[in-house]
C-alpha positions as a printed Julia matrix, in Angstrom:
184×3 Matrix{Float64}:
  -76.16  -16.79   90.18
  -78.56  -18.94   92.36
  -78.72  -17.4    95.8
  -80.87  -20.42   97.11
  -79.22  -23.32   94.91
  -76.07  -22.18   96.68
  -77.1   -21.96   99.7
  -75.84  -25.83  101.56
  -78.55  -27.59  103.39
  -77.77  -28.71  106.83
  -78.72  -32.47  107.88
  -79.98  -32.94  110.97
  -78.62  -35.82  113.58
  -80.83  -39.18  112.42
  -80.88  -38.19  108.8
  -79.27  -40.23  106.7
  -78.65  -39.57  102.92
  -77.73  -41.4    99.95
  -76.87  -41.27   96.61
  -77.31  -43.56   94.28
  -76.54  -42.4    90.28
  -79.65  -40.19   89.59
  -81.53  -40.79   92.5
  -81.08  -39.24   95.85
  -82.59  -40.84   99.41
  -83.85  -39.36  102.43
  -84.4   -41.55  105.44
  -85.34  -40.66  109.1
  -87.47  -41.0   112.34
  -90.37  -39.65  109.82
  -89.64  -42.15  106.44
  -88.3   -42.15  103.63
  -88.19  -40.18  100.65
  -86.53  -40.17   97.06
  -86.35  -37.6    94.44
  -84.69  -38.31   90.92
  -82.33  -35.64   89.9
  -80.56  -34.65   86.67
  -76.75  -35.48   87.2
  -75.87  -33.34   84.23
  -77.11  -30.21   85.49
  -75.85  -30.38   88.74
  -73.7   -32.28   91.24
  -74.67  -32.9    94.53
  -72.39  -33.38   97.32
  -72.6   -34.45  101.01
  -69.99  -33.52  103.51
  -69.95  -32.71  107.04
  -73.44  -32.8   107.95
  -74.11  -30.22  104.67
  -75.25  -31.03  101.22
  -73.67  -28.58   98.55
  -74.84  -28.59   95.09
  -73.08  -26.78   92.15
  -74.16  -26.52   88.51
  -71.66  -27.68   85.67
  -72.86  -24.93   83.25
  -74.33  -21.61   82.84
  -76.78  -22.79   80.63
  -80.57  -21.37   81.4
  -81.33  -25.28   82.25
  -78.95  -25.73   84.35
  -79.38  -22.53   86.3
  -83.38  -23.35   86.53
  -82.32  -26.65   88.34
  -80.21  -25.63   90.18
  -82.53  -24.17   92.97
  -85.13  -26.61   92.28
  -83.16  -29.31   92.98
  -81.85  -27.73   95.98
  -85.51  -26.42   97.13
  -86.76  -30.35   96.9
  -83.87  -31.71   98.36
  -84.34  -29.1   101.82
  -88.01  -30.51  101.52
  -87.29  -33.83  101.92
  -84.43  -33.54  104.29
  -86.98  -31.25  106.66
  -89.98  -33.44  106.21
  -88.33  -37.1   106.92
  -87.16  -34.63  110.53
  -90.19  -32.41  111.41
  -92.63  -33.17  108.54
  -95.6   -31.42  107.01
  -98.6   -30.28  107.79
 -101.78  -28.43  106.16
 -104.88  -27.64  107.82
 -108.12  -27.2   106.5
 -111.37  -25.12  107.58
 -114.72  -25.83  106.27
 -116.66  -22.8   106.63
 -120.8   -22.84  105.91
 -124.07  -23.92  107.2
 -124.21  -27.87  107.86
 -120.16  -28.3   106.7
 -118.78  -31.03  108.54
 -115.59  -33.67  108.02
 -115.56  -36.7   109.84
 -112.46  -39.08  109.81
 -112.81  -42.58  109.77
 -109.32  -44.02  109.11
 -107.98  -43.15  105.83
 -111.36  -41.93  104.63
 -112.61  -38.44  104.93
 -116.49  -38.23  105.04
 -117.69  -34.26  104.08
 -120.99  -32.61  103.93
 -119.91  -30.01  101.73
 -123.47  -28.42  100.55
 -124.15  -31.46   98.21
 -127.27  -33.72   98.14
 -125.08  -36.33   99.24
 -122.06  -36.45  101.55
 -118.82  -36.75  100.14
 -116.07  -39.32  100.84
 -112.52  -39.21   99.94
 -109.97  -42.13  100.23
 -106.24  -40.1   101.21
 -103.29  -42.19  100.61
 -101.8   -44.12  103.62
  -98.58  -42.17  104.14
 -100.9   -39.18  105.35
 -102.13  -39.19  108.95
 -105.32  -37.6   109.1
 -107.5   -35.82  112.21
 -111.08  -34.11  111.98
 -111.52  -32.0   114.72
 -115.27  -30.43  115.39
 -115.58  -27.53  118.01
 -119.11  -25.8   118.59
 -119.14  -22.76  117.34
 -116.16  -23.1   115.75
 -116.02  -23.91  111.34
 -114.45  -28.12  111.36
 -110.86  -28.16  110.79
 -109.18  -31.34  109.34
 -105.34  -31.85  109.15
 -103.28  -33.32  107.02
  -99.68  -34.3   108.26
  -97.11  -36.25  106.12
  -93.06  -36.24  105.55
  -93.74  -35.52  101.9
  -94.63  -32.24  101.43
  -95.72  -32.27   98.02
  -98.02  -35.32   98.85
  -99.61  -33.15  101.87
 -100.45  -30.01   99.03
 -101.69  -31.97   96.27
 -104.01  -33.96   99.36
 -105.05  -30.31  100.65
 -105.82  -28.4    97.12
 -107.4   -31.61   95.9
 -110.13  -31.55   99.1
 -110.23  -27.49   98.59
 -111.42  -28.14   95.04
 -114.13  -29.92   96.19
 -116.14  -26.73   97.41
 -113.52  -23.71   96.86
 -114.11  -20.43   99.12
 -116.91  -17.73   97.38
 -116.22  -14.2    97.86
 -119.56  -13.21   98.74
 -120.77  -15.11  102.19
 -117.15  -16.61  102.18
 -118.66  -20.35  102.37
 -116.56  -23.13  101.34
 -112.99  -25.34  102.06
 -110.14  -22.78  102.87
 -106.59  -23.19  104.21
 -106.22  -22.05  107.84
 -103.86  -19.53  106.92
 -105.89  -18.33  103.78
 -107.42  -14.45  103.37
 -110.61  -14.5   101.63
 -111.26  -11.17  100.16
 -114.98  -10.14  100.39
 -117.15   -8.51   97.68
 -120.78   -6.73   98.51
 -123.65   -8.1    96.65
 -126.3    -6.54   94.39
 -127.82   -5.12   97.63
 -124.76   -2.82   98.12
 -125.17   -1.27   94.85
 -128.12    0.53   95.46
């Protein structure tokens, strides 16, 4: 039994939802989303401000998609409302992000500095504070969009465990290791 595939997700007031054979739409203050679904493992319904989905068999498939589709679905419905956001902290000696538009300009530790086009649904800010390692955010209504965006800049210069330099998510624990000079 799916606890979270059967638990209904509540749309908000300016949410409107649709469905439309295999394909189920999102739209609100935020955008618009839509996520294509397998009608044969599940069926989707919308009533009273709550979308309840149920699965037509036991099979392992069925039961697998069950909570996916219901996880993606809450996504969507929370991101077109609120939306998404990631933040980023470049930590090292010269790091900095600059935005310029769409494009993201880093000096990662590189010979050269690094720019990345990010696709237009994301809003971007760079924000540099003395003393403080740059921190860029991402913010977007599709919240797979925003992670692919953010692990896709981390990859760029991931986090070491010995001085701890590199691209880390705000909320991310780096644990530290002592060097050769420990060993002694």
């Amino acid at each position: 039994m799916s606890r979270i595939g059967n638990n209904p997700i509540s749309v908000a007031d300016g949410v409107e939802v649709k469905i439309d054979g295999g394909i189920i739409t999102a739209k609100g203050p935020k955008g618009e989303l839509t996520q294509d679904f397998d009608s044969e493992a599940v069926n989707i319904e919308i009533a009273d401000g709550e979308i309840k989905l149920t699965r037509n068999s036991e099979h392992k498939d069925h039961r697998a998609k069950h909570g996916l589709y219901r996880a993606l679905i809450a996504n969507m419905v929370e991101g077109v409302t609120k939306g998404w956001s990631k933040k980023l902290e470049f930590h090292g000696v010269g790091y900095r992000a600059v935005a310029k538009g769409q494009q993201l300009e880093m000096v990662i530790g590189y010979s050269h500095a690094v720019i990345m086009e990010l696709p237009a649904e994301i809003k971007l800010t760079a924000e540099t504070e003395k003393g403080k390692a740059p921190v860029v955010t991402l913010e977007s209504h599709d919240k797979q969009l925003v992670g692919q965006v953010a692990a896709k800049i981390r990859s760029l210069r991931k986090p070491e465990p010995y001085k701890g330099k590199g691209i880390r998510y705000s909320d991310e624990y780096i644990r530290r290791k002592a060097g050769k000079a420990a060993a002694k």
